[in-house]
C-alpha positions as CSV (number, residue, x, y, z in Angstrom):
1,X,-5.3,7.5,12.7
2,X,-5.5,6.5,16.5
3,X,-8.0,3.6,16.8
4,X,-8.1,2.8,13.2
5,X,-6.4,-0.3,11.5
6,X,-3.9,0.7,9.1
7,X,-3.9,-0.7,5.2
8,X,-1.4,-2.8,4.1
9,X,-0.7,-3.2,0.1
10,X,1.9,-5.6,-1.6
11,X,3.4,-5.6,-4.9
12,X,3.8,-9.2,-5.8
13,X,2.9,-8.7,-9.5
14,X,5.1,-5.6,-10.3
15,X,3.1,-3.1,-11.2
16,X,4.6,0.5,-11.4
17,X,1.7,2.2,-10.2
18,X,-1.2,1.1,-7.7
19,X,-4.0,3.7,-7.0
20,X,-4.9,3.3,-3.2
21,X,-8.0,5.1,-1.1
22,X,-6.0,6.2,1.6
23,X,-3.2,8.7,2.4
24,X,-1.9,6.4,5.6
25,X,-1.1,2.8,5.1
26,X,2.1,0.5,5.4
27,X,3.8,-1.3,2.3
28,X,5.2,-4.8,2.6
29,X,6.7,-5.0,-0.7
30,X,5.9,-8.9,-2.3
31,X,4.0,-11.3,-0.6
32,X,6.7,-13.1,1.9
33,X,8.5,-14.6,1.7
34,X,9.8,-11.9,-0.7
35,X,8.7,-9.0,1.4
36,X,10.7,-6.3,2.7
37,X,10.7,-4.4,5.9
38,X,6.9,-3.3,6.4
39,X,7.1,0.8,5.9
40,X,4.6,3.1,7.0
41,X,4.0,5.6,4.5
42,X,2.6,9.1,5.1
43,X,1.1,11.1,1.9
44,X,0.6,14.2,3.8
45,X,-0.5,16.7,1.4
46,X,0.8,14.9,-1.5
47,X,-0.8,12.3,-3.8
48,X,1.7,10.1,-4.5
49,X,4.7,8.3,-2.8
50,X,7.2,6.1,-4.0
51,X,8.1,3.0,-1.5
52,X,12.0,3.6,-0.5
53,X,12.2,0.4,-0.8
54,X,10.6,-1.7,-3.8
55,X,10.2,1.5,-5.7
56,X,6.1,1.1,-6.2
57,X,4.6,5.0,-6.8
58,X,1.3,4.7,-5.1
59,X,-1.1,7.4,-6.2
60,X,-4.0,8.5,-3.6
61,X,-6.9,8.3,-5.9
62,X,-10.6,9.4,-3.3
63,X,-12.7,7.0,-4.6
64,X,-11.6,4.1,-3.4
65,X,-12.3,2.7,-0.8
66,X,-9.8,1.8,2.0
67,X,-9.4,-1.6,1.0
68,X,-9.3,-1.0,-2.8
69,X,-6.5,-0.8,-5.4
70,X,-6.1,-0.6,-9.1
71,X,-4.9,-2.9,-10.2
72,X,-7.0,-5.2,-8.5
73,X,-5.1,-7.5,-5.7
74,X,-2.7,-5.6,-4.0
75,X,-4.3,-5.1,-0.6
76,X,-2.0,-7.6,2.0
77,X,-3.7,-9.8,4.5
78,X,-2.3,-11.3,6.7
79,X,-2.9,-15.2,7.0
80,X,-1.4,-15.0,10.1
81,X,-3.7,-12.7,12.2
């Protein structure tokens, strides 16, 4: 994805599952300060990953946007940038 920004998605409210529009994209975990190291996860040819770290399966779901989840409210800004 050279020249593209790269999604971020949080779990700050738990959820087992998120459904996410892309196959590329980095996890954070929980909104910091509860975060954890930002991964970069790769679906490949696969739908689905579980984060090695907070344990959230995301499942590619293609028709969703980029910048859409369900549940609702797990894409991460940063407040920073």
């Amino acid at each position: 994805m050279a020249g593209h920004s790269i999604p971020h998605f949080q779990n700050s409210a738990g959820h087992a599952t998120i459904n996410i529009g892309v196959k590329e994209f980095m996890c954070v975990g929980a909104n910091p300060p509860f975060d954890h190291p930002h991964v970069f996860l790769d679906l490949g040819d696969d739908n689905e990953k579980v984060c090695p770290y907070c344990s959230t399966l995301y499942r590619y779901d293609a028709s969703l946007a980029a910048d859409t989840t369900v549940p609702e409210g797990c894409a991460y800004v940063d407040e920073a940038a």
